[in-house]
Steps between C-alpha positions, in 0.01 A plus 500: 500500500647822420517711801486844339220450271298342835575857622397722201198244525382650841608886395774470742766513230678762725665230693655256189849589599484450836348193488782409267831649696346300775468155280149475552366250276164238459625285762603789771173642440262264722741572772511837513377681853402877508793581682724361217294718266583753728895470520494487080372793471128492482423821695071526507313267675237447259736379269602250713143377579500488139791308414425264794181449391562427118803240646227312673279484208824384312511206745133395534543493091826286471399315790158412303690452202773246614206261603504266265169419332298177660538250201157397391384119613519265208156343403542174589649587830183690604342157333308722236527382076589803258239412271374853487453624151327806322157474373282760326181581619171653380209595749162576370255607698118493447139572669276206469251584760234620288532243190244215468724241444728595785174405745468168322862322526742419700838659422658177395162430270560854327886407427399169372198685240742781404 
């Protein structure tokens, strides 16, 4: 991860060459403290806050992103055949409750006459 860009990133570009005379890179960052922000040169306390704050959102996100991924159970292991296959469908819908013929048969009897 490139440090200074990180920086511009937040709009605290200000502070790229302190962060580099003091060989801050990606893997100092998560163990940074505000009084080490404070003995490099980074003056305001909001932009501490800030910095601290965007270093702990860099964690939570490379600690997310280091998880590896869960690999997905095999068929047969959940005991489950992949038989599944794509089918196209056509739905037609219709009002029968008025027709004369409709009062007369059974639904199987109207297949069978159609």
């Amino acid at each position: 991860m490139d440090v200074r860009g990180w920086l511009r990133g937040l709009g605290l570009g200000q502070y790229q060459q302190k962060f580099w005379d003091n060989k801050i890179d990606a893997n100092v960052l998560p163990h940074l403290t505000a009084d080490d922000l404070k003995d490099i040169g980074v003056v305001a306390v909001g932009d501490r806050r800030r910095l601290l704050a965007a270093i702990a959102a860099l964690a939570d996100a490379k600690s997310f992103a280091e998880v590896p991924p869960r690999p997905p159970e095999s068929a047969s292991a959940i005991g489950v055949q992949n038989t599944a296959e794509r089918r196209p469908i056509t739905v037609m819908c219709c009002a029968l409750l008025e027709s004369s013929r409709a009062t007369k048969l059974d639904p199987e009897d109207e297949r069978a006459t159609s």
